[in-house]
C-alpha positions in Angstrom: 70.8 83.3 77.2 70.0 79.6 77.8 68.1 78.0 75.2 64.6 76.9 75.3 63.7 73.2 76.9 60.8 71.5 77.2 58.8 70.6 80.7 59.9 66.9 79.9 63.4 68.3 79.9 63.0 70.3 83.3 62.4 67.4 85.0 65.6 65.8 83.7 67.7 68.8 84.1 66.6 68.9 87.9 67.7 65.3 88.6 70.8 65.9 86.9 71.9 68.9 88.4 74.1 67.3 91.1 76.1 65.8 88.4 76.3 68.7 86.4 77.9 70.6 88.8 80.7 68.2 89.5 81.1 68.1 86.0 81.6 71.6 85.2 84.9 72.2 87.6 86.9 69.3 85.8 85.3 69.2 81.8 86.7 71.1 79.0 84.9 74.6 77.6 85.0 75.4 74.4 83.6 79.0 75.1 84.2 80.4 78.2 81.2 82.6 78.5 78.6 79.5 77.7 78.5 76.1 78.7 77.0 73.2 76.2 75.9 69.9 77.3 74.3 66.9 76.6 71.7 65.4 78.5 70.1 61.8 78.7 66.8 60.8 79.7 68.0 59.3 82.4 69.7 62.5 83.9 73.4 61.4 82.7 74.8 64.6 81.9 78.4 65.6 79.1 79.6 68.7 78.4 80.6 69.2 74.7 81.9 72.1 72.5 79.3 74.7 71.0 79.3 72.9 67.2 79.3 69.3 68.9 76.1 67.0 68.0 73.9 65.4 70.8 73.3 61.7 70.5 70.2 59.8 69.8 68.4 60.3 72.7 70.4 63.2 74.3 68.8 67.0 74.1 71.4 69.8 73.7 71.3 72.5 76.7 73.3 75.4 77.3 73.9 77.8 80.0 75.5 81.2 80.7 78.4 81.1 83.4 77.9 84.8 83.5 74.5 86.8 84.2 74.2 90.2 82.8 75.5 93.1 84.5 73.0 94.3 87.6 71.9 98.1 87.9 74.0 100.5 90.0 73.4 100.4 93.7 71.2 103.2 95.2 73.6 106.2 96.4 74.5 105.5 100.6 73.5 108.2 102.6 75.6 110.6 103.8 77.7 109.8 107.3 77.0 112.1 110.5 79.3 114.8 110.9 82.3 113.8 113.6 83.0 115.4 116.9 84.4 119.1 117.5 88.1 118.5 118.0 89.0 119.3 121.4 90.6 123.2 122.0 94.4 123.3 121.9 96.7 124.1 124.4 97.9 128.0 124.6 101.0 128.4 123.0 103.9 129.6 125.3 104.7 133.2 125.0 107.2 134.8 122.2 110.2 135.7 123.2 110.7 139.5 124.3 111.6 141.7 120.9 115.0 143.9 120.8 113.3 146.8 119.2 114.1 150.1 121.6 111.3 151.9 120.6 108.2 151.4 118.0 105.7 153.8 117.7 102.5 154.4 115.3 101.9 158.2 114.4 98.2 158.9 112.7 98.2 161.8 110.2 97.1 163.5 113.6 99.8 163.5 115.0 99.3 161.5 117.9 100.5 158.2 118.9 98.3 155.5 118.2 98.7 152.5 120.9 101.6 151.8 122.7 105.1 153.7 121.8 108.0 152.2 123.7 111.3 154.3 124.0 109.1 157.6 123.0 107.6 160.1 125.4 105.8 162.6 123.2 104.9 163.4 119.4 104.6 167.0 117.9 104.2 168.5 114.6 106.2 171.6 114.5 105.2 172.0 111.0 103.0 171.0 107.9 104.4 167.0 107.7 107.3 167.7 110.2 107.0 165.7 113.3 109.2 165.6 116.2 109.3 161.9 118.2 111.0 162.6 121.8 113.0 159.8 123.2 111.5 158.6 126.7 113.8 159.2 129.6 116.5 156.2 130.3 115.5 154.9 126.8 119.0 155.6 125.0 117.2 157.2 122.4 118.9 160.0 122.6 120.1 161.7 119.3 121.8 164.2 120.5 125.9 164.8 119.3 125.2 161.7 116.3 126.6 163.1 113.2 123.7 160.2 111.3 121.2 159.9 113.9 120.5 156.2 115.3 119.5 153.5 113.2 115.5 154.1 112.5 113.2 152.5 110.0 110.2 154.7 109.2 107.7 154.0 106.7 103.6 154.9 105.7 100.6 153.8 108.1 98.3 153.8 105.7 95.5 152.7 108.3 96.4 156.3 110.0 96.3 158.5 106.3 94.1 159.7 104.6 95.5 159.8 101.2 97.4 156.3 99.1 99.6 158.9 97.7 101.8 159.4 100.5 105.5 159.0 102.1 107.9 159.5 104.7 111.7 160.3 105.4 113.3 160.2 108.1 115.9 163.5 108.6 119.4 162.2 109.6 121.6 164.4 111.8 123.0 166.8 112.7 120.2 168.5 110.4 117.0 169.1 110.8 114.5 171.8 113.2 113.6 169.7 115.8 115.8 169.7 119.1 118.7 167.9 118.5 117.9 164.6 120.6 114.5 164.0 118.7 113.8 162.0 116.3 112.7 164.1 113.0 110.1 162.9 110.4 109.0 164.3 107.4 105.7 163.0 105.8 104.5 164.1 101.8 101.8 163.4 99.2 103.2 162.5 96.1 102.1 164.6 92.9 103.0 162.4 90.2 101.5 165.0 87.8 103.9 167.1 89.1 106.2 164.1 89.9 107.0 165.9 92.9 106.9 165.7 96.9 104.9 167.9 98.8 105.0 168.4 102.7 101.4 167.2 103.5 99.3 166.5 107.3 97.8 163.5 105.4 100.0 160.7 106.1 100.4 158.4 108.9 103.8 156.7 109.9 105.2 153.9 111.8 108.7 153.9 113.6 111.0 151.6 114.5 114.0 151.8 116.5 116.0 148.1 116.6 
């Protein structure tokens, strides 16, 4: 805070303010947050130390080289929101899968979609199903000791129960005819912590 002066001395600070500022870029600071000077009547100006006594005929002024810290800035408002990105181009098409047959089986028993390598579904029996290899597919089980390669496993969007699971019955045994693929589905008791032949689960199938 700069320290009181007198109008007399306003009038003298004002004429020496040109060499006051030249003065202040090559004179020694005691403090480096205040500046204290010395001023003649005649506008001759001397900067001193902070304890240093003004002359006869001098007055004593001091400045801050720093003001006090401003308020924060009001918040900027918020930018607009950029352009829709333009649409992609369509991916190229995946590659043909190896699978020779897929099917989904609801609780039903009726294919549900498309069932590649597989003609018709029945259920001879409470959760026996027979799946009967399309014509040309290579499907056939017939004379296979283990059956082909199948993977089976719960559709639970096509049951009606959580509690449910499926097996597929390898070759030569089984009561299906002999080139069919045969699936068993169950609910699981786990009261009972047994299997139980049920119409309540769904299956999926794949042949690779």
């Amino acid at each position: 805070m700069s320290t009181p002066i007198t109008r007399r001395g306003t009038v003298v600070l004002a004429a020496a303010g040109a060499l006051l500022i030249a003065a202040l870029a090559a004179a020694p600071q005691a403090d480096a947050a205040t500046i204290y000077t010395c001023v003649k009547k005649n506008g001759a100006v001397r900067i001193v130390t902070k304890k240093a006594k003004c002359k006869r005929g001098e007055n004593k002024l001091t400045w801050n080289t720093a003001g006090g810290t401003g308020k924060n800035g009001a918040n900027g408002t918020n930018g607009t929101n950029g352009k829709e990105g333009k649409e992609g181009k369509e991916g190229k098409p995946g590659e043909k899968g190896t699978a020779r047959g897929y099917a989904a089986v609801s609780n039903g028993a009726e294919f549900e979609g498309a069932h590649p390598g597989f003609s018709a579904v029945t259920r001879i029996e409470t959760g026996t199903y027979c799946l009967v290899p399309a014509a040309g597919s290579g499907l056939d089980q017939s004379g296979l000791s283990l059956g082909s390669p199948a993977v089976v496993s719960v559709d639970f969007g096509w049951s009606l129960t959580a509690n449910a699971s499926v097996e597929l019955r390898q070759r030569p045994f089984g009561s299906c005819p002999a080139a069919d693929f045969e699936v068993y589905t169950f609910t699981v008791n786990f009261v009972a912590k047994e299997y139980e032949f049920s119409n309540n689960a769904g299956f999926d199938i794949l042949v690779p």
